[in-house]
C-alpha positions, 0 to 999 in steps of 0.5 A: 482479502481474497480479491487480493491475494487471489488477483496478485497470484493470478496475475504476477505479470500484471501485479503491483506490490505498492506501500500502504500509503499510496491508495490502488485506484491508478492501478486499477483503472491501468488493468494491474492488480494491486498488492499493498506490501504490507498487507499480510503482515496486518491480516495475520495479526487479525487472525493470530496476534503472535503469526508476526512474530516469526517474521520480525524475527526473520527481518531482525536475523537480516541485520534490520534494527530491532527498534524499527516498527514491527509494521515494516519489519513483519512486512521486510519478514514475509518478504525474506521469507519469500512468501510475496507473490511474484510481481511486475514493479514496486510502488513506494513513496515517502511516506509515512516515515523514515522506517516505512521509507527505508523498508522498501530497499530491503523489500526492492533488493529482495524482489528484484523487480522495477522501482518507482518513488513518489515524493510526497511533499511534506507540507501537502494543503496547498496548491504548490504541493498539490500540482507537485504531487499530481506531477508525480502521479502522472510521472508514476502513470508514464513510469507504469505504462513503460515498465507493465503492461498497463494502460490507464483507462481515464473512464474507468480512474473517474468511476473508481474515483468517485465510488472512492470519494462516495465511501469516503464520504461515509467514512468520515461520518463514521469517525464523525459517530465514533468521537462520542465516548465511549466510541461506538466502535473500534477505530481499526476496522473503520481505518483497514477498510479505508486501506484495502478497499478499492 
């Protein structure tokens, strides 16, 4: 947490507020300091159940509808509330849902700072889908080195990608223990970790 949010305040030139969903590896092997939007949101809630509460408040009083996921609101809350760190682009996709969608105009407007999103296709395990999405990572790539002052490093996106592919790989044998009932542990840490590592 700290590595986070000490990097995006250190490095606002070279910082990437990015949703959730799209993981930090293409970012670091560019040299950018990822910060995933909604980030905050979920640490505050770790520390005090009640800290978002102030922020969906905050979203609400902007006109955002009270029934969107408290997850976007909290984030769209701490955004208006101008308590992001200052930033060189915005990194959204489409997904996971229309809400998590939608949320990054509010988060995009407020900002003020350069905008790219990925199109995830919905039906994403085959190989149309997979070359359509690698297409739009490599436009992402292009986009980046245009808009920061990023260069991709392929050396250093194939370490970072097989560390990644090494936790992951133990990740799954976690979820693999943790259909045992009772489950040995809680599913949230197995699932923060998978979202904040790096």
């Amino acid at each position: 947490c700290i590595d986070i949010i000490g990097g995006a305040l250190r490095n606002p030139d070279r910082t990437i507020v990015h949703q959730e969903m799209i993981t930090p590896e293409i970012f670091r092997a560019m040299g950018l300091y990822p910060f995933i939007a909604e980030f905050l949101g979920t640490a505050l809630t770790v520390i005090d159940p009640h800290s978002a509460e102030r922020y969906i408040d905050i979203c609400e009083s902007a006109a955002i509808p009270g029934d969107l996921c408290s997850h976007n609101k909290s984030a769209m809350g701490l955004v208006l509330d101008d308590l992001f760190p200052s930033a060189a682009a915005l990194v959204s996709s489409s997904m996971p849902c229309d809400g998590g969608m939608s949320s990054y105009l509010t988060i995009e407007r407020h900002l003020k700072i350069p905008t790219i999103r990925l199109d995830v296709p919905h039906h994403f395990q085959n190989d149309k889908a997979v070359t359509y999405f690698a297409g739009e990572l490599r436009r992402m790539i292009t986009w980046l080195e245009e808009n920061t002052p990023g260069k991709m490093d392929w050396d250093k996106l194939k370490s970072i990608c097989e560390n990644r592919n090494q936790m992951v790989a133990h990740e799954l044998d976690l979820w693999d223990m943790m259909k045992v009932r009772p489950a040995p542990m809680a599913g949230d840490p197995v699932f923060t970790n998978h979202v904040f590592a790096s």
